[in-house]
C-alpha atoms as one frame of an Amber mdcrd trajectory, in Angstrom:
protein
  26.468  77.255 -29.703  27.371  75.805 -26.151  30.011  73.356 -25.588  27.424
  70.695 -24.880  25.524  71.438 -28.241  29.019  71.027 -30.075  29.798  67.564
 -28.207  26.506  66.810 -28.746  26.312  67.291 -32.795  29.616  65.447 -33.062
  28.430  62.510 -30.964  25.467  61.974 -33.236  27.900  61.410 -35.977  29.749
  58.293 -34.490  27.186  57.368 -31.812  23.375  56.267 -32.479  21.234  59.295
 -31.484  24.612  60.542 -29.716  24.144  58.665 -26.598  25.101  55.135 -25.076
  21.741  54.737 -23.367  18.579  55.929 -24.915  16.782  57.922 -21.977  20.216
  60.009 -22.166  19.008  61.807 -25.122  16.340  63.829 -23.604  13.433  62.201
 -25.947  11.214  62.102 -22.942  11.516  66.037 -22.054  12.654  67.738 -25.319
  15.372  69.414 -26.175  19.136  68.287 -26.051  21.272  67.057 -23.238  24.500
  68.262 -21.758  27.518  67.091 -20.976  29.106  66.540 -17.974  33.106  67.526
 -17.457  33.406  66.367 -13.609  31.470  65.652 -10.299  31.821  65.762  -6.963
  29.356  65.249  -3.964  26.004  65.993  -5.275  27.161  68.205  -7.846  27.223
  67.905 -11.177  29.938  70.369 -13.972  28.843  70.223 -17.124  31.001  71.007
 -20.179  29.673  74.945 -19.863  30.697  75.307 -16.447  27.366  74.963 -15.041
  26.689  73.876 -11.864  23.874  71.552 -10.994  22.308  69.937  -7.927  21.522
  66.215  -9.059  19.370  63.853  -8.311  19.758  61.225 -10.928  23.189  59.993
  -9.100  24.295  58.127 -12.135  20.960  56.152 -11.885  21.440  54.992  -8.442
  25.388  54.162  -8.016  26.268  57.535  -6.379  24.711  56.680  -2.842  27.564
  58.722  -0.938  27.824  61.005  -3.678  29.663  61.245  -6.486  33.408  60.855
  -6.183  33.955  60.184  -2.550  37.515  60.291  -1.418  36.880  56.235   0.109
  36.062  54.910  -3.078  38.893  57.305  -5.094  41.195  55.817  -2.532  39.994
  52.314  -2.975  40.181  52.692  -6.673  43.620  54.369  -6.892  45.431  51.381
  -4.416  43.814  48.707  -6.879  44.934  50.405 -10.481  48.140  50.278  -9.077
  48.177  46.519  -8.822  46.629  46.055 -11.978  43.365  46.960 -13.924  42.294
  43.357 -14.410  43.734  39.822 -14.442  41.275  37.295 -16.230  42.214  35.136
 -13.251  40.476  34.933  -9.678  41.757  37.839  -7.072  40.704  38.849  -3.255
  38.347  41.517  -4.139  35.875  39.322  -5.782  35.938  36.715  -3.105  35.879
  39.713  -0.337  33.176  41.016  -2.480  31.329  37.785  -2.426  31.411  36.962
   0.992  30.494  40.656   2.020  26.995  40.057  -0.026  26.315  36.541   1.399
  26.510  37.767   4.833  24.468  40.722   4.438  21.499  39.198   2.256  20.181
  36.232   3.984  18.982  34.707   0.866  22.079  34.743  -0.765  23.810  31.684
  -0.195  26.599  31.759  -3.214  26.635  34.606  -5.718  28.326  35.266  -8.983
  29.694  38.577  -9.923  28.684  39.736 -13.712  28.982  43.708 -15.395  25.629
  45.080 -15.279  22.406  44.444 -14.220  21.577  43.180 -17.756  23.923  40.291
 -17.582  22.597  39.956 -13.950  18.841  39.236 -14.503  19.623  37.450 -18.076
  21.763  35.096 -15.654  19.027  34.240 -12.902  16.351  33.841 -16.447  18.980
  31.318 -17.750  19.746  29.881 -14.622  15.799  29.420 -13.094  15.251  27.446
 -16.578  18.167  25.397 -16.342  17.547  24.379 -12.772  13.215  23.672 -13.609
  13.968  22.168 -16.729  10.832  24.494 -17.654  10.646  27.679 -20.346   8.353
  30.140 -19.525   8.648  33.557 -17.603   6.149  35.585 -15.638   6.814  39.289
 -15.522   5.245  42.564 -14.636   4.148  45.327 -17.072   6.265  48.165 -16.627
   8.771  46.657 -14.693  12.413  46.813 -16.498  15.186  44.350 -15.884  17.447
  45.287 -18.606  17.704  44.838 -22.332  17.230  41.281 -22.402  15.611  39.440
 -25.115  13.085  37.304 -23.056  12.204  40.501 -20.669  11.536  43.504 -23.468
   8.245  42.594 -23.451   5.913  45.676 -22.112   8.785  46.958 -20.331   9.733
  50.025 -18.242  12.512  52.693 -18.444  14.073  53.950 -21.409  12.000  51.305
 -23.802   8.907  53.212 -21.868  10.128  57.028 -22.352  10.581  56.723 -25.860
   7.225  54.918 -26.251   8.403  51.705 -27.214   7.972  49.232 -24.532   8.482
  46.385 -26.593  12.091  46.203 -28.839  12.499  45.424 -32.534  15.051  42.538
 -33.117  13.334  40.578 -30.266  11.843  36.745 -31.953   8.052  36.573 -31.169
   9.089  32.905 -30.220  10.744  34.542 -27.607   8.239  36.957 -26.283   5.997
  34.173 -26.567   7.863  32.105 -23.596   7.133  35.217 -21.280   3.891  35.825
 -19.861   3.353  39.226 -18.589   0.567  41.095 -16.390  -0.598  43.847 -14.710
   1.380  44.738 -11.409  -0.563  44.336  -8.030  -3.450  42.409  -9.859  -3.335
  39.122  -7.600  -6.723  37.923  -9.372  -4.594  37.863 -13.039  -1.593  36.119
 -11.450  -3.484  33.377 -10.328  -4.991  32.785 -13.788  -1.705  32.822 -15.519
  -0.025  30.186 -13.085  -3.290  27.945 -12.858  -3.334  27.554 -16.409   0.972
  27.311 -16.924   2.059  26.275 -13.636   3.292  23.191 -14.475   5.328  25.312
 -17.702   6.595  28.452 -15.540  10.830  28.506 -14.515  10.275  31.792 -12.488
   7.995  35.049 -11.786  10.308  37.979 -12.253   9.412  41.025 -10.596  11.129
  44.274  -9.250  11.627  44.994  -5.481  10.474  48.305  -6.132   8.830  49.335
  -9.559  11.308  51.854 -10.203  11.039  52.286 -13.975   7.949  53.427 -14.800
   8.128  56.229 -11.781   7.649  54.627  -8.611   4.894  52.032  -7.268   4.842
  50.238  -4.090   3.329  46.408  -3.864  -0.354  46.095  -2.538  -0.678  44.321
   0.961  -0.148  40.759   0.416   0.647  40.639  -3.068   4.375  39.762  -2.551
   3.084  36.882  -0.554   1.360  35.523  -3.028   3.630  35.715  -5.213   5.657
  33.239  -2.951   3.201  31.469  -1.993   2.225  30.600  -5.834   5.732  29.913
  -7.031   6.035  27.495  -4.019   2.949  25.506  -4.943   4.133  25.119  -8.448
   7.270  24.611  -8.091   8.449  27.928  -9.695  11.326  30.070  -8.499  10.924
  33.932  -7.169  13.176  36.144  -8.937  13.772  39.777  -7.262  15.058  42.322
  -8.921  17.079  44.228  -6.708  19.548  45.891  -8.926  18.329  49.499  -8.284
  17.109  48.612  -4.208  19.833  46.594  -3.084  22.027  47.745  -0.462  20.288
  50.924  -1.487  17.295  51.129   0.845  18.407  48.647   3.692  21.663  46.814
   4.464  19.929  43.406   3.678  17.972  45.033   0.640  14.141  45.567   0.147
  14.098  41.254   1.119  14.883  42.162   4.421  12.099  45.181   5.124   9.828
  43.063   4.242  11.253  39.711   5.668  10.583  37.521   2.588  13.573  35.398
   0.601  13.537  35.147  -3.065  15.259  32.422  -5.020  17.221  34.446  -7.066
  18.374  38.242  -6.452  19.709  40.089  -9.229  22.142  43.181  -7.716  24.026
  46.283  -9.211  24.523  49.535  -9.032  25.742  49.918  -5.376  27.960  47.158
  -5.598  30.183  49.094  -8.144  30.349  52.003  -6.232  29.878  53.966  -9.654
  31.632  51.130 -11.908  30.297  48.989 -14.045  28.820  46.157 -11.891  26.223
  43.555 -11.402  25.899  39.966  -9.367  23.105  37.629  -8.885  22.904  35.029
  -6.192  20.641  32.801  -3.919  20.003  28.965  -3.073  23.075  26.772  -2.682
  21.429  24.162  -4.714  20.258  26.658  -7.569  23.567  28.269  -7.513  25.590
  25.389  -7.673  23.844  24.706 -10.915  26.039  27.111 -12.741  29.084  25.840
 -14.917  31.652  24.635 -14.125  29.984  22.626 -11.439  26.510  22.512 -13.259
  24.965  22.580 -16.835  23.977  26.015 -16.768  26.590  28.011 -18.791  27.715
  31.757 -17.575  30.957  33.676 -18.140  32.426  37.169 -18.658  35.925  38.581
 -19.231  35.894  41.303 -17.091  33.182  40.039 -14.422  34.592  40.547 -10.596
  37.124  43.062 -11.986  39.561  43.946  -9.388  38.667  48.246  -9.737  34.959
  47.252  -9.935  34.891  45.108  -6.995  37.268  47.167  -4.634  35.539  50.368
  -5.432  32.214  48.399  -4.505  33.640  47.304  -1.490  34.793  50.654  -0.345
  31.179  52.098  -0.318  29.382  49.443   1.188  32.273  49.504   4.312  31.466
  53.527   4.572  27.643  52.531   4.446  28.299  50.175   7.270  30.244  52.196
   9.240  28.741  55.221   9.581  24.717  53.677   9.253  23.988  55.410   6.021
  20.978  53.577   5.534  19.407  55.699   8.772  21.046  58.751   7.595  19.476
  58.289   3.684  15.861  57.387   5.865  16.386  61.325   7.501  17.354  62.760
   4.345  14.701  61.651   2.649  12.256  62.517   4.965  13.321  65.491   4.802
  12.978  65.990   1.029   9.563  64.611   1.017   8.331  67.351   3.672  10.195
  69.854   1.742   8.459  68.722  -1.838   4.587  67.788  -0.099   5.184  71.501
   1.061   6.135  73.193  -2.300   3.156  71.537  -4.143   0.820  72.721  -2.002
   2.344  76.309  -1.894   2.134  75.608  -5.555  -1.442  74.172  -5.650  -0.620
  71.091  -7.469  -2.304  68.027  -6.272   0.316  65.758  -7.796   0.756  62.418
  -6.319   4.651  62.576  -4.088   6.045  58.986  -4.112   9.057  58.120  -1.546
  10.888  55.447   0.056  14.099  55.839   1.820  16.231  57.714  -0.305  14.020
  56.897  -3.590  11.202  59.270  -4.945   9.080  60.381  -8.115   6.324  62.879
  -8.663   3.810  61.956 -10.914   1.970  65.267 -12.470  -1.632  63.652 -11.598
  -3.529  63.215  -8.366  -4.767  59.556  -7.024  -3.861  56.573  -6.702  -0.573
  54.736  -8.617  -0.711  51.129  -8.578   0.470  49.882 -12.209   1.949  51.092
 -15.129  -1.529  52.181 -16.739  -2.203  54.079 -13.458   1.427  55.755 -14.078
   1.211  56.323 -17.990  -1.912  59.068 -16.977   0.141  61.124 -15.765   1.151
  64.583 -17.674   4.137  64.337 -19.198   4.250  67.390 -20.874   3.652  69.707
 -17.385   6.641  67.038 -16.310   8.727  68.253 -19.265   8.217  72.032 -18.605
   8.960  71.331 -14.826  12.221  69.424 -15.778  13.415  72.118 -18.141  12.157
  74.724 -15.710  14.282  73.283 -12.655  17.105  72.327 -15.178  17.939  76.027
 -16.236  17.623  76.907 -12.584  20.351  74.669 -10.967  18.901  71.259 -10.525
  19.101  68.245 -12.244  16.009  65.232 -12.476  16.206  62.527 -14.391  14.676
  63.360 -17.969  12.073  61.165 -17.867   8.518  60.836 -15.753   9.184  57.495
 -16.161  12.579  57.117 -13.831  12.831  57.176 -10.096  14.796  60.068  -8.641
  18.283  59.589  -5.725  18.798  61.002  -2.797  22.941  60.765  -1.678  24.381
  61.096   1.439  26.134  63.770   0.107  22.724  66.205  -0.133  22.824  68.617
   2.972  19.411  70.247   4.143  20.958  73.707   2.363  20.952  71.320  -1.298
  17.198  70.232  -0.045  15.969  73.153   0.839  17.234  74.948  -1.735  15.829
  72.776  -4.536  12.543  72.940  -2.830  12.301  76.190  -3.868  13.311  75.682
  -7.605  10.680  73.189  -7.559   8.230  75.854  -6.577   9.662  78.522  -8.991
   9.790  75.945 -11.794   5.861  74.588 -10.652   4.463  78.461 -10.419   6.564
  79.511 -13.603
């Protein structure tokens, strides 16, 4: 028995299914997971000694790589202050300000610990400031494990085949109205007939938890356009994009400004983490100026925060978003060419430094367009590239990272895995 096997079988004893976060457990590819003892660029150890190219980068955090000697530093100067005050400290305004000036649509934000709290805050907050109850969201897009949003939702709930969560009140998935993705004909027939009823349309930047979809020409814009007619607010969901594909998030590619913004990940620089900002007069509705009640312990911890800062600085400084734009071209190039060596026709979806195969050809668009595609020939490819040095993320259903910390040897080199592991 491994080492991973034994940490494994003692986990399940203490810890349900032996994990802290169901798509750890490998229920979407088989088999058990392993355990990690230490990483460092984009290198993973496990508790075997194993070494493993990976591109799950703690789902997203790990854009310079894991453990890079700016955020260490960052880290290691703040501990030695203090771990965390329950009072107000520089980071968190430094923090604050650094996000206000680089998202144009953020005018105040509020720092929370996870992405979670982050999107339950802007729900809370977008009913609070309408005075109104119901929710529009997206099939298959995930924004955490709250209450009003498990309904027909992505990532881990969608791996295990349970996109909807026990221990959620059907008076609660009742106040949230949900839809197809891209399908502007079914959006307008859910706001004509509860405009007048609807706080906010939630919707990911990027559909990043059911594999990876991109918006349809115009449908964003309608989306604005709709919520501005009737009063409702935008919500984006840019906890996995933000400060992840462009310096001003996916908002600024595309030039549009939500109401809300729910961030994460990034921020944290591998800590736990989350925020959520946008309108003065929306923000200002939170307590203690407003009605709207939101607190946390721990939120704008002084590690959290500095470590956040430290990677968003080295982003800055040395353009990493231009860099992360090469790098991924380059690993698309390098995976279009091993399928075709391989003579798959499987459908290659990238932007920036974000990416997913799905084992199917044509056209991906929603989450029923995703949900065709094999997941078992995904499951013997994961395994397959797994037990040859590199690590995906155990699930079709989860978008892949690229780091700065990937050199064109790492690339190259997992290209062909991929083609040993396709051809196997």
């Amino acid at each position: 028995m491994t080492k991973s096997q034994q940490l494994f079988a003692e986990a399940r004893r203490y810890i349900p299914g032996g994990v802290n976060s169901p798509v750890r457990a490998f229920r979407g590819v088989g088999g058990e997971p392993f355990f990690v003892e230490s990483a460092k660029g984009c290198k993973l150890r496990d508790a075997d000694g194993r070494e493993l190219i990976d591109y799950v980068g703690t789902w997203g955090p790990a854009i310079l790589g894991h453990a890079p000697q700016v955020v260490l530093d960052a880290v290691a100067a703040a501990a030695q202050k203090g771990v965390s005050f329950g009072t107000p400290n520089p980071y968190e305004v430094e923090m604050a300000r650094t996000i206000c000036e680089w998202v144009p649509s953020i005018e105040k934000v509020r720092m929370v610990n996870s992405g979670t709290e982050a999107t339950m805050s802007c729900i809370r907050l977008a009913r609070g400031f309408t005075g109104r109850s119901k929710i529009v969201k997206f099939n298959g897009c995930y924004h955490g494990h709250v209450d009003s949003l498990l309904v027909k939702a992505g990532s881990g709930a969608l791996t295990h085949g349970h996109p909807d969560s026990a221990g959620v009140p059907a008076e609660f998935a009742a106040l949230t109205l949900t839809l197809d993705y891209n399908d502007p004909d079914a959006l307008k027939s859910i706001v004509a007939a509860h405009g007048g009823e609807i706080a906010a349309v939630i919707v990911e930047a990027i559909p990043a938890n059911a594999g990876l979809y991109f918006p349809r020409p115009g449908f964003y814009e309608l989306i604005w356009k709709l919520c501005a007619d009737h009063g409702a607010l935008v919500i984006f969901d840019e906890v996995m994009t933000g400060f992840r594909l462009a310096k001003g998030g996916y908002q600024s590619i595309i030039g549009m400004k939500p109401d809300l913004t729910a961030l994460g990940k990034v921020i944290g620089g591998g800590l736990p983490v989350g925020a959520f900002g946008g309108r003065r007069e929306i923000m200002d509705q939170l307590s203690p100026d407003g009605p709207v009640y939101q607190a946390g312990t721990l939120s704008g911890n002084p590690l959290a925060m500095a470590a956040g800062l430290a990677q968003l600085r080295e982003l800055d400084r040395i353009n990493g978003w231009a860099k992360l734009e090469e790098l991924g071209a380059a690993f698309e190039s390098t995976v279009r060419a091993g399928l075709k060596r391989a003579g798959r026709d499987y459908n290659f979806r990238r932007i920036g430094s974000m990416f997913c195969t799905y084992f199917m050809g044509g056209e991906i668009w929603n989450l029923a367009d995703a949900q065709a595609s094999d997941k078992a020939a995904f499951a013997r490819f994961f395994h397959a590239c797994l037990d040859r040095g590199v690590y995906f993320a155990p699930s079709q259903f989860e978008a892949g990272f690229i780091s700065l910390a990937h050199t064109a040897a790492d690339i190259e080199k997992t290209g062909e895995i991929a083609v040993a592991a396709l051809t196997a």
